[in-house]
Each structure stands twice: as C-alpha cells, then as structure tokens.
C-alpha positions in Angstrom: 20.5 -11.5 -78.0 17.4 -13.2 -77.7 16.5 -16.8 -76.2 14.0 -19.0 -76.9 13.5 -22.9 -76.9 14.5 -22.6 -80.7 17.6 -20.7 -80.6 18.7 -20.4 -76.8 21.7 -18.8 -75.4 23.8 -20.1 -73.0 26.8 -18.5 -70.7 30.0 -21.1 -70.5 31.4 -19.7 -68.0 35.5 -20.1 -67.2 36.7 -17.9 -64.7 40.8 -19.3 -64.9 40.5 -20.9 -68.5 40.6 -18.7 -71.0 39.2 -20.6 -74.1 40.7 -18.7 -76.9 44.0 -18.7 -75.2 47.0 -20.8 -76.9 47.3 -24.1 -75.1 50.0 -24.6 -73.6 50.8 -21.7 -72.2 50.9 -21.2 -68.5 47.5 -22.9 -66.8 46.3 -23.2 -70.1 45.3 -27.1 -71.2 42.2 -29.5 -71.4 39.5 -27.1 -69.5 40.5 -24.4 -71.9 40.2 -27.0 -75.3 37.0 -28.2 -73.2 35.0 -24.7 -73.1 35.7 -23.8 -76.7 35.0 -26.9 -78.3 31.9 -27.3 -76.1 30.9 -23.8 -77.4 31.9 -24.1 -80.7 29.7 -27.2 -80.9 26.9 -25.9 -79.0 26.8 -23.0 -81.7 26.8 -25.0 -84.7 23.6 -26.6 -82.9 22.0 -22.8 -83.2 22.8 -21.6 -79.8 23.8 -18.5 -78.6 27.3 -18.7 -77.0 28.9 -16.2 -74.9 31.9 -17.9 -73.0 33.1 -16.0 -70.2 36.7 -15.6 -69.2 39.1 -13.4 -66.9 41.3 -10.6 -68.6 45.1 -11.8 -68.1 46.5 -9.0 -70.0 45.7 -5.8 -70.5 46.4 -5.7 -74.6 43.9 -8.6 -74.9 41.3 -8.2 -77.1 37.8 -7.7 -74.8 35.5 -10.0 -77.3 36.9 -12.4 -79.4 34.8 -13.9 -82.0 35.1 -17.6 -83.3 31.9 -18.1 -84.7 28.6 -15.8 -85.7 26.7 -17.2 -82.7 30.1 -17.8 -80.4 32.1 -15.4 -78.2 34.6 -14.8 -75.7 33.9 -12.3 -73.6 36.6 -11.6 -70.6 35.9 -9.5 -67.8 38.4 -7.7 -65.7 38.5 -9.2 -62.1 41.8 -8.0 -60.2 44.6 -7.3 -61.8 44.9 -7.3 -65.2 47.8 -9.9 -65.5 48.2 -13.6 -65.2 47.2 -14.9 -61.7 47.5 -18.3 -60.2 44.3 -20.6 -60.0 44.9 -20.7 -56.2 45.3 -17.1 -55.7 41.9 -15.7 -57.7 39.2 -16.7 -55.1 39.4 -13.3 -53.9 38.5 -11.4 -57.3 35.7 -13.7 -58.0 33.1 -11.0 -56.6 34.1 -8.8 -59.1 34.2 -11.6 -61.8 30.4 -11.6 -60.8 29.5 -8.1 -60.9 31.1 -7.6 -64.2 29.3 -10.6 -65.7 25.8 -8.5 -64.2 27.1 -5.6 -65.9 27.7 -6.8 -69.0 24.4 -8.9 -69.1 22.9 -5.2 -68.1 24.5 -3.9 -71.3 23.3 -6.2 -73.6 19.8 -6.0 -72.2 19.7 -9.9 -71.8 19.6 -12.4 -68.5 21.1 -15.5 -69.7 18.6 -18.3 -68.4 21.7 -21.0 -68.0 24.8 -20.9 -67.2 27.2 -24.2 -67.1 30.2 -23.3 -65.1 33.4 -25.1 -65.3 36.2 -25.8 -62.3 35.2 -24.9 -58.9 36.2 -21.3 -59.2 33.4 -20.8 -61.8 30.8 -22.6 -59.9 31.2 -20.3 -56.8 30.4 -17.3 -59.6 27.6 -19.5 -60.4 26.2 -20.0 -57.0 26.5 -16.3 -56.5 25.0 -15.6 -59.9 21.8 -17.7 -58.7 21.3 -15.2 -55.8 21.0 -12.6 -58.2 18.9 -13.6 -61.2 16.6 -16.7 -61.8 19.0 -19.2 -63.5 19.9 -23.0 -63.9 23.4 -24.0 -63.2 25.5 -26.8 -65.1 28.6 -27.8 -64.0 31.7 -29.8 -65.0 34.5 -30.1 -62.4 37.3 -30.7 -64.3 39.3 -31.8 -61.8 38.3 -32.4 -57.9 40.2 -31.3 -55.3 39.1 -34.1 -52.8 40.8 -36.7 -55.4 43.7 -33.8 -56.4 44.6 -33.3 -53.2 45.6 -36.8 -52.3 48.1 -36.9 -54.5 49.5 -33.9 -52.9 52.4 -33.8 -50.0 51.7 -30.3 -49.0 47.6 -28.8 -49.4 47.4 -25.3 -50.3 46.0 -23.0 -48.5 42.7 -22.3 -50.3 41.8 -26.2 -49.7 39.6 -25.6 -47.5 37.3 -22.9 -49.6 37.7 -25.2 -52.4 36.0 -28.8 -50.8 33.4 -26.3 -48.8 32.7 -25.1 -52.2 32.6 -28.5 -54.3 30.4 -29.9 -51.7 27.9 -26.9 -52.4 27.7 -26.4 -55.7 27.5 -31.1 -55.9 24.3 -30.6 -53.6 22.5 -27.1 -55.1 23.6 -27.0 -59.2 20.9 -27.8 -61.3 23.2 -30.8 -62.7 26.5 -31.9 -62.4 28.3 -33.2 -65.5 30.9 -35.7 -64.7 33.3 -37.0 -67.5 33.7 -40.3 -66.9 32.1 -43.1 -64.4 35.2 -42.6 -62.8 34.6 -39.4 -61.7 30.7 -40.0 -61.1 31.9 -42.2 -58.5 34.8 -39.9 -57.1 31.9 -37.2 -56.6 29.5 -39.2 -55.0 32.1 -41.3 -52.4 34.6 -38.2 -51.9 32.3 -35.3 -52.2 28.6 -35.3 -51.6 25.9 -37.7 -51.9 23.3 -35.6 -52.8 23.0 -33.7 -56.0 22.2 -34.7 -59.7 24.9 -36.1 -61.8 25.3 -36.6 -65.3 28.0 -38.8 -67.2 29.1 -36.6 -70.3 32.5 -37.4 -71.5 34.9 -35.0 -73.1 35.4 -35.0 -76.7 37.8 -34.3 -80.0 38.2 -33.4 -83.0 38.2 -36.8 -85.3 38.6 -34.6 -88.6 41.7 -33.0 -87.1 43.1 -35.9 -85.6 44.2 -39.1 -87.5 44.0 -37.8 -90.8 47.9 -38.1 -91.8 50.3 -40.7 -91.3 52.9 -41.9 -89.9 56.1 -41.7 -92.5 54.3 -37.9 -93.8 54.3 -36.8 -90.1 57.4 -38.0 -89.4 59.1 -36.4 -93.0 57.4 -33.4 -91.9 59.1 -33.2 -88.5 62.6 -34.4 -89.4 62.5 -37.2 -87.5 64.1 -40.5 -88.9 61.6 -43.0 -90.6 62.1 -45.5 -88.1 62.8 -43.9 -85.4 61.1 -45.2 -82.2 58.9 -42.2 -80.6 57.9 -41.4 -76.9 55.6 -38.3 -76.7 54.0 -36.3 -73.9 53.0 -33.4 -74.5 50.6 -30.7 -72.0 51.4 -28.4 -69.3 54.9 -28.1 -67.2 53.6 -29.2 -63.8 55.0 -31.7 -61.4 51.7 -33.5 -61.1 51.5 -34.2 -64.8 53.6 -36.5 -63.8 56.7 -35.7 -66.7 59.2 -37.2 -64.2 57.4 -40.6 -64.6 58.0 -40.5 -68.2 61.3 -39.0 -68.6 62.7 -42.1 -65.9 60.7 -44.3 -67.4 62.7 -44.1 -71.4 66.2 -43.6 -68.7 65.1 -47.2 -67.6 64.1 -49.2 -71.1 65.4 -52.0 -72.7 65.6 -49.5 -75.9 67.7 -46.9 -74.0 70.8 -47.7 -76.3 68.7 -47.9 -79.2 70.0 -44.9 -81.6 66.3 -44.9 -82.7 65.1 -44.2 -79.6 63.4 -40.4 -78.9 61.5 -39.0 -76.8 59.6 -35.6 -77.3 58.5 -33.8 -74.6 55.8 -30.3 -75.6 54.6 -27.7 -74.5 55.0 -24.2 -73.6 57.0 -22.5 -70.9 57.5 -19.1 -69.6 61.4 -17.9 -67.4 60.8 -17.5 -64.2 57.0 -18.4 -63.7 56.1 -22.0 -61.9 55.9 -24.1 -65.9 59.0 -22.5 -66.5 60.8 -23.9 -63.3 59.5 -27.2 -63.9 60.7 -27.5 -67.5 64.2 -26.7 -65.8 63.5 -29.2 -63.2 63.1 -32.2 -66.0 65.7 -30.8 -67.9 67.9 -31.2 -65.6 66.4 -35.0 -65.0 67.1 -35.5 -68.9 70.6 -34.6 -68.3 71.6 -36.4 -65.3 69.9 -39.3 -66.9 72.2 -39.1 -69.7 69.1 -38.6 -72.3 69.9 -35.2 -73.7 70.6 -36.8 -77.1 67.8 -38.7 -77.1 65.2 -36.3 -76.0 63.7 -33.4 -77.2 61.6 -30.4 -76.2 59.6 -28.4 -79.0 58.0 -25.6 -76.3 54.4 -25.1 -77.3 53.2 -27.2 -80.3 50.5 -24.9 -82.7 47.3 -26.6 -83.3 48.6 -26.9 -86.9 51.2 -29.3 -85.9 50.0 -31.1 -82.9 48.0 -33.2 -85.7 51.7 -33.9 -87.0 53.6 -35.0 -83.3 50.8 -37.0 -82.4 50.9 -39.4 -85.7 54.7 -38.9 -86.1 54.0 -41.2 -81.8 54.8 -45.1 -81.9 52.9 -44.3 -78.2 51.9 -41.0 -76.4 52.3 -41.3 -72.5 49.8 -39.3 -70.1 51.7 -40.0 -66.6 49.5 -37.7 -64.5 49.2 -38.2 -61.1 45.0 -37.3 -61.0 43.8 -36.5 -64.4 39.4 -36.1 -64.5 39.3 -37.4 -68.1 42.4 -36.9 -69.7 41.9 -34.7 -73.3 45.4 -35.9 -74.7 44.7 -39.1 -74.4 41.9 -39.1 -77.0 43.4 -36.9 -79.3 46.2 -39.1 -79.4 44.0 -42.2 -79.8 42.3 -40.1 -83.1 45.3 -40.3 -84.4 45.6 -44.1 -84.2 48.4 -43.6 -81.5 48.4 -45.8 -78.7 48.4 -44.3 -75.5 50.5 -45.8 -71.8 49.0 -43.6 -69.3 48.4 -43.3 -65.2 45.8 -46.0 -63.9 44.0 -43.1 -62.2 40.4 -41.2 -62.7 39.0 -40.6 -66.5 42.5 -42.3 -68.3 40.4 -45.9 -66.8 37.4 -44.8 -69.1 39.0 -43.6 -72.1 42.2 -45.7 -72.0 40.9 -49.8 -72.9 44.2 -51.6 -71.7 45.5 -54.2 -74.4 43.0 -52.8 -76.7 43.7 -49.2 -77.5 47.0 -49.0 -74.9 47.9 -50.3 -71.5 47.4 -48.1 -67.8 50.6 -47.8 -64.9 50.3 -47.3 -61.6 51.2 -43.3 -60.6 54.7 -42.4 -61.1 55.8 -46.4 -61.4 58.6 -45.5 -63.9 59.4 -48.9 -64.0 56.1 -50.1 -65.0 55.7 -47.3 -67.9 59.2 -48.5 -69.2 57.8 -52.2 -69.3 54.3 -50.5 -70.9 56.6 -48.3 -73.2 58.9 -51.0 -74.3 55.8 -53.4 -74.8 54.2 -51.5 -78.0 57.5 -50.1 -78.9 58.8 -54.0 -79.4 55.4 -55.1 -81.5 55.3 -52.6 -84.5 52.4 -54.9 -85.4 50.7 -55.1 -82.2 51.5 -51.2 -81.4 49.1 -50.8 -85.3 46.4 -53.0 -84.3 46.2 -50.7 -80.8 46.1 -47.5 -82.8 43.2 -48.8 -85.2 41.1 -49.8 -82.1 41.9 -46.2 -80.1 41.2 -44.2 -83.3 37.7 -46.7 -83.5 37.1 -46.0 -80.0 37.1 -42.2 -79.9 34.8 -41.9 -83.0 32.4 -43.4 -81.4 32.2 -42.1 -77.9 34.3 -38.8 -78.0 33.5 -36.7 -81.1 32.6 -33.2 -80.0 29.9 -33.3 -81.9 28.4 -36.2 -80.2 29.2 -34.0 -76.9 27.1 -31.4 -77.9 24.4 -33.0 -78.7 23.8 -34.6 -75.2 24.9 -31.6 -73.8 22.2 -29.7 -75.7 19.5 -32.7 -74.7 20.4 -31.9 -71.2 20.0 -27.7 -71.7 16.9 -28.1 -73.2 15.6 -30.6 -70.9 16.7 -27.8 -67.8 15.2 -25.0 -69.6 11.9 -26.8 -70.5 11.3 -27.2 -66.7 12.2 -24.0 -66.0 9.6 -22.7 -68.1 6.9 -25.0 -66.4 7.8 -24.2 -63.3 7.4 -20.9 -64.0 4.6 -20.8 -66.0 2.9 -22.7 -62.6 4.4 -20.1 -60.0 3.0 -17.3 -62.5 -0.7 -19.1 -62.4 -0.9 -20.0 -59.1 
C-alpha cells in the first residue's frame, strides 16, 4: 500500500463499531453505517481504505473486503467476544499495538487516521506518540450531552470527558455532524480545538425508490393501514418507551388500521435483549399487542421496504448526535416525529419534512403522530420535501467529497511542514 497525494490511504478507525457487522445487532447502529459508508465513499474517490475494528468473535473473518481499495481489518484486543462500550477502555493498549503491528506487516505508516467515538480517539492520541500522523475525529455521540440525560453515570465517565476534552484541544480536526453538535462541543466540552461541520449521510439510490402500496403488498400489511415505525437499537435511551406510549395515547388508538412496527435485533439475556422484554411488556399492559409488531433485525434488503411501507417513522431518542434513521427515512419520502434534541434539530425541518417533541413527551409525539397520520395529503407533501432535503445535503457521496477536501487539505500541510523541518 502506497500513499501519495494522488491515491492516499487513510485508517478509519472504529475500536467498538464494527463496520461490516449486521446493524442491529447488539451496539451495532449509526457509527457502524457511518464508518463503512464513509469508507466505501472515500474509496470510490481512489483512496486507500483500511477500516479498523475489534475482533468480537473468534470465527470472524480477520479482513473482510467490500471493495478493491476498502477493508476491514479487526484486531484482537481482550477477549475475543462481544464486550460492552463501557467496559473496553482497558484493552485499548492492545487495540494500539496490534494496529502498529499490522502497519509493521504491511510495510506502510498510514499518514491519517480519522477516529470515531471517544474510544477510538484515545487509540489515536496514543497512535500520535508513536508515528508522525494527523488525527480526524467524529464523536458520534458526546458524553457531556449523553450523560445528562442519564439518572445514574457510569463509572468510566470520568475517563471518557478527560478524554473528549483532549482529543477536542490536540486532533488535527474535529468533524461535528450538525451545528448542533459544533455548539455542544464548544459550550460543553472545550473551547479550543478545530472544528468542522460535516453532516452524516445516506444512500438516496437505496432509499425512496419504491412505493408505498408495493412496500406495503410486499410486507403484508393492509393497503391502508396507518403505520408507526421505529426501528434501531434496544436501548432505554433510544427512547422506544416514548413511542410505544405515545400510539397507547392517540386519537387512532381504536382505529383497526392502526400499527405500529417496532425493528431491530435482539439477543436472550444480553442488555438489547432485556429491553425488548421491557417494551414488550409496555405493549402488553398497554393493551397494544394486536396492534403492534416487532420484526427483530430488518436486512438491508428490506429496510428500503419498512421505511416506504411508514405513513411516519419516529426517532424518540433521548440525545441522538445526528440521527442516521432519520434521513434514511426522509429518502424514502417518509416523514419523520422525532426528539427536539442535538442533530434531529438539523436534519429534521418541523412542518416541512416532519415535526420535533420534547424528550420522552409521549403526549406530545401522540399529538405529532396523530397530526400526519390525520392529513394523508399533508403527511405526502412532508415526504416530498424530506426526500428533497436529504438529496441535497446528505448523500454519501457529497460526504466524501468534503471529507476528502478536508484529508487532502491535512495531508498537504503535513507535507510542507515537513518538507520545512527537513530543510531547515
């Protein structure tokens, strides 16, 4: 592997987030979709991708290819077995010297690195001590914001602001995805440091390219049938409460129409699958069994399908950076009632592509709900404008290429800084 200005490399680098992993699964959502689709599009802008990853499972392939120029590469650091974000700080050394090894092995230094979620910055802080190298980062979520919406703080809280703060005030750039964000960084976090507005993207030739009545043959579901979806992780702070109280409390609640789907994967006994018990057993104190129905992990095949088959897909998270479903669900010309909180105020236009709710107000997303599900006509002319609205600001494409503006821009300076310590 060889870098030049021409055809650079670059390591993404996502300690907890494995980016060929199914979504859905267990920690596995938006950063994960993020990384690949980011390296994916970097690649078909003739970069060199090598995404970093931890080894979950022992039977895992080492290197999976997606592309000729784009790989995942995951190293083994701890055990070789699924491991709660909270609960890897302590095998991040040997994330790092396995990354060194391998670059060792390939005979290459990679000359950038953009790290994603605080875990991955503190390899790339470490990294920096080790090699000359600039450091991108993306947060993906921000444990000064995440944290107050939290009752109780876990115990690595600390190590994760101390670390924020650093890696805000010493990274070569900072890419925040949204103005929302930009602003939680610089009044929560650090005032110093360089920061970058980015947003996240999608796929606008995956999404919104079937429609309704086809999606909905195609997923048995009656033709007018009035649709709720979430769909994401099992975790109490994605806020599924909010929307599963929110349909108990419509005006449609006796509708026979009325349904609400609720996907994503699950797994007995770990922390997902305890939550998708806990809002089960919401659904069926609630009465809503009949009405409601969970999937378990959607395929990327037929995600296209729930999202179009949506009168309105609800994001209730209680802190959500940018908010990935959101957009998708806009591709597909579905109107979106999410949480008034961080990125879902930037992608989410109220009254023109969907309408915002306070956190966990179920009352106020059964009055957003029951708003677009009352208006077929009004719920259509939202979808157009959402679906208008990601295509031009959230294509991945359109990602990559400021992405790659801001690489090259990094590496040029590298080289003349370089080129002046080497002459002086």
């Amino acid at each position: 592997m060889v870098s030049s200005l021409h055809h650079p490399s670059i390591a993404l680098i996502s300690v907890h987030g494995d980016p060929s992993v199914d979504i859905g699964r267990e920690e596995a959502g938006g950063q994960n979709v993020y990384v690949r689709q980011v390296g994916e599009a970097l690649a078909r802008l003739e970069w060199d991708v090598a995404m970093f990853t931890r080894q979950t499972h022992a039977d895992q392939p080492r290197v999976v290819e997606h592309l000729p120029n784009c790989r995942t590469i995951r190293l083994t650091a701890g055990p070789e077995d699924f491991v709660p974000r909270d609960e890897i700080f302590d095998y991040l050394p040997m994330f790092v010297q396995e990354f060194l090894r391998y670059q060792r092995s390939i005979g290459h230094v990679f000359p950038l690195i953009h790290t994603n979620y605080w875990l991955s910055s503190w390899v790339g802080m470490q990294l920096k001590q080790h090699q000359s190298v600039q450091q991108v980062h993306t947060y993906h979520s921000v444990g000064a914001v995440k944290y107050q919406s939290m009752d109780a703080l876990p115990a690595i809280a600390t190590t994760r602001l101390a670390v924020e703060q650093r890696c805000l005030e010493t990274a070569e750039r900072v890419v925040a995805t949204s103005p929302q964000e930009w602003d939680h960084l610089r009044s929560l976090v650090s005032s110093h440091g360089r920061v970058d507005v980015i947003p996240c993207g999608t796929d606008i030739e995956r999404f919104g390219h079937v429609s309704m009545a086809t999606a909905r043959q195609a997923l048995g579901l009656a033709a007018d049938a009035k649709v709720v979806f979430y769909v994401g992780r099992f975790d109490p702070r994605k806020g599924i409460e909010t929307v599963v109280r929110a349909v108990g409390q419509s005006h449609l609640r006796q509708d026979e129409r009325l349904r609400l789907i609720i996907g994503g994967g699950s797994r007995p006994g770990h922390s997902d699958g305890r939550e998708r018990e806990r809002i089960e057993g919401i659904v069926a104190d609630l009465g809503l069994q009949a009405q409601t129905w969970f999937p378990g992990r959607i395929s990327d095949e037929d995600l296209p399908l729930y999202y179009a088959a949506a009168d309105v897909c609800v994001v209730p998270s209680h802190y959500e950076p940018f908010g990935l479903v959101a957009i998708e669900a806009m591709a597909s010309s579905t109107p979106v009632v999410a949480s008034d909180v961080g990125g879902l105020q930037y992608t989410v236009v109220p009254g023109e592509t969907g309408l915002l709710a306070p956190v966990r107000d179920a009352a106020a997303f059964a009055q957003a709900i029951d708003q677009i599900l009352s208006q077929p006509d009004w719920r259509d002319q939202l979808g157009r404008a959402a679906r208008d609205r990601v295509v031009d600001y959230f294509s991945w494409d359109g990602v990559a290429i400021q992405l790659d503006r801001l690489y090259r821009k990094l590496l040029l300076g590298s080289d003349a800084r370089h080129l002046n310590q080497v002459g002086a």
